[in-house]
Structure formats: structure tokens, C-alpha cells
N, C-alpha and C positions, 0 to 999 in steps of 0.2 A: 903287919897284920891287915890284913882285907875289911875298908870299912862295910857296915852296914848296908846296905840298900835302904834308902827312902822308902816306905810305903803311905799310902793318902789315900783315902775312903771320902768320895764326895755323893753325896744322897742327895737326892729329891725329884721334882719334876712336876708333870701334869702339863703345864703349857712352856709354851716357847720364852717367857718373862724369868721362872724357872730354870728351865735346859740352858739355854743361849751364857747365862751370868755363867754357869757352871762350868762349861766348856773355856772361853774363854782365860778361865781361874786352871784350870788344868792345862792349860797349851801356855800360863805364864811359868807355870810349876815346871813344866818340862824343858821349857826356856831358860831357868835358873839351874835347875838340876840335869844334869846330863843322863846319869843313871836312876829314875825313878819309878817306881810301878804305881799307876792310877787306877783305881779300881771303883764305876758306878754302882750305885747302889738303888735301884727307884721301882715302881711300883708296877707292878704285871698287867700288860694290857693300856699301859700309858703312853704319849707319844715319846717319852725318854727311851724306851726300849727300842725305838726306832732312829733316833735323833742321835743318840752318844753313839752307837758301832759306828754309824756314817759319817761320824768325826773321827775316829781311830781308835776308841774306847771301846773297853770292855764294861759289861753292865751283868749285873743281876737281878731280877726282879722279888719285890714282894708280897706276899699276898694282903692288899690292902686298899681300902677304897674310902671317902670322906664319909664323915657322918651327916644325915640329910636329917633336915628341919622338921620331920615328918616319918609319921609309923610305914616304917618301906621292910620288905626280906631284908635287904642290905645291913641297915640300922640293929634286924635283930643279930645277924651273923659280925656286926663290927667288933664288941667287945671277944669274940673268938678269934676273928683273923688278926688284930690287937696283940692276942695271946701268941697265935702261932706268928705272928712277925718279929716281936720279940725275942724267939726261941731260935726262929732263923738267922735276926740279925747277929745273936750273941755267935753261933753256928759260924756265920760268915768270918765274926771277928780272929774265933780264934786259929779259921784257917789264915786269913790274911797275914792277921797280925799287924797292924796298920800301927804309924806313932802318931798320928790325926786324925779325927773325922773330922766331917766340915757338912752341915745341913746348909743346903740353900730352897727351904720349904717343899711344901708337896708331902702327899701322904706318906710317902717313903721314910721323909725325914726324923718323922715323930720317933717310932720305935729303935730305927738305927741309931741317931743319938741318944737316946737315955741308956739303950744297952749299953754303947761307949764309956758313956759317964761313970753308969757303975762297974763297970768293968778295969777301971784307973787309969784311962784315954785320955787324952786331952783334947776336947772337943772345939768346934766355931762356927759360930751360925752368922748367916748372912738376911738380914731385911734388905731389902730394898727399898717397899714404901714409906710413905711418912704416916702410916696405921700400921702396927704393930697385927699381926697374925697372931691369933691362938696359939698352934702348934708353938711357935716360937719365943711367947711368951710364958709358956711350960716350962720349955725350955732352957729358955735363960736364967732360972735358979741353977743351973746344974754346969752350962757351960762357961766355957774359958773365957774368949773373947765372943764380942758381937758387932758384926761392921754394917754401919749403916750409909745410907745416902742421905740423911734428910736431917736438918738441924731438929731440936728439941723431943730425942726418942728418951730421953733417960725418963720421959713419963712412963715410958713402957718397961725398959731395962734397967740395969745396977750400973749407973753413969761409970763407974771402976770401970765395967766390961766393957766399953762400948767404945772403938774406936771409925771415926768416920774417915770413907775410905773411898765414897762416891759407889756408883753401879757399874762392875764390869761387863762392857761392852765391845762387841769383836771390833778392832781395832780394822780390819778388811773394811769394814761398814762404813766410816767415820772419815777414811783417808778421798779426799774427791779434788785435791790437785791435778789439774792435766785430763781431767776423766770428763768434762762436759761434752766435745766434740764425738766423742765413741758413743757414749752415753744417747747422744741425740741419734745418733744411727741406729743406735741397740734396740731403741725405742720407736724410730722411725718418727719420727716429730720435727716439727719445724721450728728453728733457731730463734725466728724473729715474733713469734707468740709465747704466751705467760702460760706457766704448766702447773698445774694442781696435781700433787701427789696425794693419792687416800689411801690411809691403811689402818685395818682394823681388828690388827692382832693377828697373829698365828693360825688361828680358828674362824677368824671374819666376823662381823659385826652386821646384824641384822636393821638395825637402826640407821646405821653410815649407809648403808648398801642400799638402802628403802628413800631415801633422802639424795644420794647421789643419783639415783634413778630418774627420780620425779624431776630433777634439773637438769638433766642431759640436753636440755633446750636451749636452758638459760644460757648454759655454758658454750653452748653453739654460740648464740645469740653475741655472747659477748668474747667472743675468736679464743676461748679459755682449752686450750687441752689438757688430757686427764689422762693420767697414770693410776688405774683404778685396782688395787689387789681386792679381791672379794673373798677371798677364802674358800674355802673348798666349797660347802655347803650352797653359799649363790652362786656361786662361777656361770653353773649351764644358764640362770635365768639373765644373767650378767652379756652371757656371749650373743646372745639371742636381740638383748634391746640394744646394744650399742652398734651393732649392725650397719643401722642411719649413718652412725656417726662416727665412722670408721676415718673415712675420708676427711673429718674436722678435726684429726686425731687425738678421738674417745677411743681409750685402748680401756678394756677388761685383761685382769689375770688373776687366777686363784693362790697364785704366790710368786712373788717373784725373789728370782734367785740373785742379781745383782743389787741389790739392798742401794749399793754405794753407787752407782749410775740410776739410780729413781732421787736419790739427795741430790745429786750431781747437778743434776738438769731442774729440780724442782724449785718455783717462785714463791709456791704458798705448799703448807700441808693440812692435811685433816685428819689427824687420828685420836685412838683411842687414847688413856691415860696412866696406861700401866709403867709399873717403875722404870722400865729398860726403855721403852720407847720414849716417856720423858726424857733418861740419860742421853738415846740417842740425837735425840731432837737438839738440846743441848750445846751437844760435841758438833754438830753441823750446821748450829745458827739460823734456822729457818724460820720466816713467821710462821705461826698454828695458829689450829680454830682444835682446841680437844673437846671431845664429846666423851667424856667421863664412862665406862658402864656402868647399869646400875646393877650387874648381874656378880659383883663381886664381895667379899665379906664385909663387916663396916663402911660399906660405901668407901674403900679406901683409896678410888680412884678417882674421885674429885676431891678428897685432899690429898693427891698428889698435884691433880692438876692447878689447886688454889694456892698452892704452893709457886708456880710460877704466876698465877694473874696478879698475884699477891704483890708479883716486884717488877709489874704492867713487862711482863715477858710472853703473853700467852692471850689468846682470847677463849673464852667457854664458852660453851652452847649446851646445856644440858639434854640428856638422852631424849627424855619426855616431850623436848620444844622443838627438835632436829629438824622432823619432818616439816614441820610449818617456817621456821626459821634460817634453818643453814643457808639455804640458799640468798639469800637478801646480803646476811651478815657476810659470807665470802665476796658478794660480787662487792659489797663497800670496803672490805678489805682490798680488795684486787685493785680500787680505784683510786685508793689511797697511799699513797708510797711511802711519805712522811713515818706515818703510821704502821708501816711496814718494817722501814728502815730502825724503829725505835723497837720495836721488838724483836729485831733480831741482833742489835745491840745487849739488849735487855737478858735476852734466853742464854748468849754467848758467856755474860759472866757466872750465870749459874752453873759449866760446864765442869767436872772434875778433869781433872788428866792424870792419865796411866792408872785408871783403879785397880784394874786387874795385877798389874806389876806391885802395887802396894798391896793389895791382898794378900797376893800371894808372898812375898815378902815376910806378914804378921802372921801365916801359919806355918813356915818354916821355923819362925821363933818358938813356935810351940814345941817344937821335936824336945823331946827328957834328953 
């Protein structure tokens, strides 16, 4: 008798913190399972509808969008598209037919798991931060398992559900054996100076960008090169000032595509605080300086990041003091090695390994 086909329903999206855990969790799935159909589920007009094909996935979109703090059109049409995402999601279910869903947030997630649930799916959601989402605090009366990265969420979920599993992070990223010497070419930099890697998110960071700017001197001043992603939105005013300093190599780029040759070569880093970029920071032992956003739900991204200064693995600089500060606090970092040296100690043990292989792993056990 011909067994079954796996089928697996993974929803969510909105930014790269989102997509990137997702993809990962499905390339461990099709790693274990030879024969499996993965099927996206995430929200129309989101970067996932872009991001999952160009990994090898198929996606669906839903019509659905966040609810804003304030009287907007959107707000009045949410409770509709609510309705009709629902209707689609159950729609999708029982063409699929899937024996898992798996939410890893984003507006997508909300409707598609609950349809699941009542539907007598066996569903799993995924946090990443160490603040608990809405959506997925809904959520978790309904679902099966819930896998975290951060000690002490049973404030948030049913400690039963919750198995910690760390943040799946692309294993391509993370791997930087053997890669410095290409890396320095790829980049065009020079061996024997100290390299500042900045990155601030999938979308750029207006605060990092506006602060790196303003020190483009200092960083001269003290022979520091710079691997600067800016994000789509600064890039042109990025390509424009670093110009000068081209030749001290102050590189600008709106994204870069080898992730694992910017670790490779990097001495310090300065990013934002989101859960994957902690993971990844992590997994590659670098000192940081994180500048938290302040543009996310619960502030949930300086208690991510207090999460590492907590166990002196991390330095903060909050968003608000950037512009005045980053710069002083890096160049005393950069001067200090001792200090350097203890923090990348420090960030090294808080590293999970193989999350994604364990994830994936606890939602196979789900299959009836």
C-alpha cells in the first residue's frame, strides 16, 4: 500500500525575522522527508509573496493587513477581511489537506491557524522573541505545541505547550570557516584594519543609518572600515556620502546577499534587536552594540536585547541616544579587546544549535 504524502502548511510573514525562521523550518522538513509538499500561506502585498517563490516555495496570499492604533479605512475594513480570510483559509485547508499547520507570525498567521484548529489540525506556533505577540498569544489556547527561543515565556503560554527549540536560522549564514580570505575580496577591504559590520533589519533602520552617517569621519579618523547595509529606503542617500570614503573602505549596500562573508570578515557589529538577528549574532560570536527599535509591539526588542546584556554578552545603546552616542561607545569598544574578547565569549554560549533540525523534528511528531 502507497503511503500518504506528508503535507505541511507554514503561514506567516511581513518581514525578514518572520520569512527567513520559515524557510529554513521547511528546507529542514524536506531534508527529513524525501516525499513532502510544503505549501506558504501569508498575506497579499507582503514581502513573503516575494521572499518564499525565490526560495522554491509555493505561497498563497491572504487578504489581510494589521490593525493600527488609530481610526484609519484599513481598521474599518479589518474586522471584514478578518472574515473573508477565514473563509479562504478554511477554502485553502480543505483543498490541501495538510496534517500540520505551523504559524511563525505575521498577519497571515492569525486566521490560518484558528481555522486549522477548528477544523481538527494539529497546529504549532513559533515566537521567537522573549515578548510574547498577540496574535500568538490568541493563539496558544488553541494550539498544539509552541517553540520558543527565550527562557521564562510560560508567562505568556501553557508551560505543557512549550517546547524551547532556540530560533531557526539559515545554516548558509552561520557556516564562516575558510570564508575570511574571499570574504575580504568580495568586499574589497583590507586584512590588516578592524571592520564594523551594520545592519538594520531587512527593511533598514533609520536611526542606525542617521548615526552611521554622522560618523563616517570618526571612522576614518580611526582606519575602522564599514560594511554598511542600509536598506532599501537610505541606500541612494547612503551611496552618495560615503563617496569620500570609499577609498578608506566605507562601503554602502541596501542588502547584502552574502550574509556569511559580512560575519566572516566582521570585528564589531551594530545591529538591530530582532529575534533572528540575535540568534544569528549568537551562532557567530561577535561583539555587538544592539540599538533596540522602538517601532515594534511591546518594545519587544530591547527585551530581547537585555536578554543578552543581561549575561554581559551585548552592549545597548537605545534608539533615542544613537545619534548622540554610538559613536564614542563603538570607538571605546574598538579599543578595548579585553572587553571584546569577553563578549564574544559571553554571546557564544547563549547560541542554540541545529534549531531548525529540532523544529522540524517536533512537527513531524505532530502527524495523527
Amino acid at each position: 500500500m502507497q503511503q500518504k504524502k506528508i503535507k505541511i502548511i507554514i503561514s506567516g510573514g511581513g518581514t525578514g525575522g518572520h520569512i527567513f525562521p520559515a524557510i529554513a523550518i521547511a528546507n529542514a522538513l524536506k531534508n527529513k522527508v524525501q516525499d513532502i509538499q510544503i505549501l506558504f500561506v501569508g498575506a497579499k502585498g507582503r514581502m513573503e509573496m516575494e521572499k518564499v517563490p525565490a526560495n522554491g516555495y509555493p505561497i498563497v496570499g491572504l487578504w489581510i493587513s494589521g490593525f493600527q492604533r488609530r481610526l484609519t479605512i484599513d481598521n474599518l475594513m479589518f474586522p471584514f477581511k478578518v472574515l473573508v480570510s477565514l473563509y479562504r483559509s478554511r477554502k485553502i485547508i480543505k483543498e490541501f489537506q495538510p496534517d500540520v499547520v505551523v504559524g511563525f507570525g505575521g498577519y497571515a498567521s492569525g486566521p490560518m491557524l484558528q481555522a486549522a484548529a477548528k477544523m481538527g489540525i494539529s497546529t504549532a506556533i513559533w515566537e521567537g522573541n522573549s515578548f510574547a505577540g498577540v496574535t500568538n498569544k490568541i493563539l496558544a489556547k488553541s494550539t498544539t505545541k509552541i517553540f520558543v527561543a527565550f527562557d521564562g515565556m510560560e508567562r505568556f503560554f501553557p508551560k505543557e505547550k512549550i517546547v524551547q527549540a532556540g530560533n531557526p536560522i539559515r545554516q548558509e549564514v552561520t557556516e564562516l570557516e575558510g570564508k575570511r580570505a574571499e570574504a575580504l575580496r568580495f568586499f574589497g577591504l583590507n586584512e590588516n584594519k578592524k571592520i564594523l559590520l551594520v545592519i538594520g533589519g531587512s527593511l533598514g533602520a533609520l536611526t542606525i543609518n542617521e548615526s552611521i552617517q554622522k560618523n563616517l569621519e570618526l571612522f576614518k579618523q580611526n582606519s575602522l572600515q564599514v560594511i554598511w547595509q542600509t536598506g532599501k529606503n537610505y541606500y541612494e542617500t547612503a551611496k552618495e556620502v560615503v563617496k569620500p570614503f570609499e577609498n578608506y573602505g566605507i562601503k554602502a549596500f541596501d542588502f547584502i546577499s552574502h550574509m556569511d562573508f559580512a560575519y566572516a570578515v566582521a570585528d564589531l557589529v551594530i545591529s538591530r534587536a530582532g529575534a533572528i538577528a540575535i540568534s544569528e549574532l549568537c551562532s557567530v560570536s561577535k561583539p555587538v552594540i544592539l540599538i533596540p527599535s522602538p517601532n515594534v509591539a511591546e518594545d519587544h526588542q530591547t527585551k530581547n536585547a537585555m536578554t543578552l546584556v543581561n549575561n554581559h554578552a551585548a552592549v545597548l545603546v537605545r534608539d533615542s541616544e544613537a545619534r548622540q552616542k554610538l559613536g564614542p561607545i563603538l570607538i571605546d569598544l574598538l579599543n578595548n579587546i579585553p572587553e571584546q574578547q569577553l563578549l564574544q565569549e559571553n554571546i557564544k554560549k547563549l547560541a542554540f544549535k541545529d534549531s531548525a533540525n529540532n523544529i522540524a523534528d517536533e512537527i513531524l511528531k505532530l502527524i495523527k
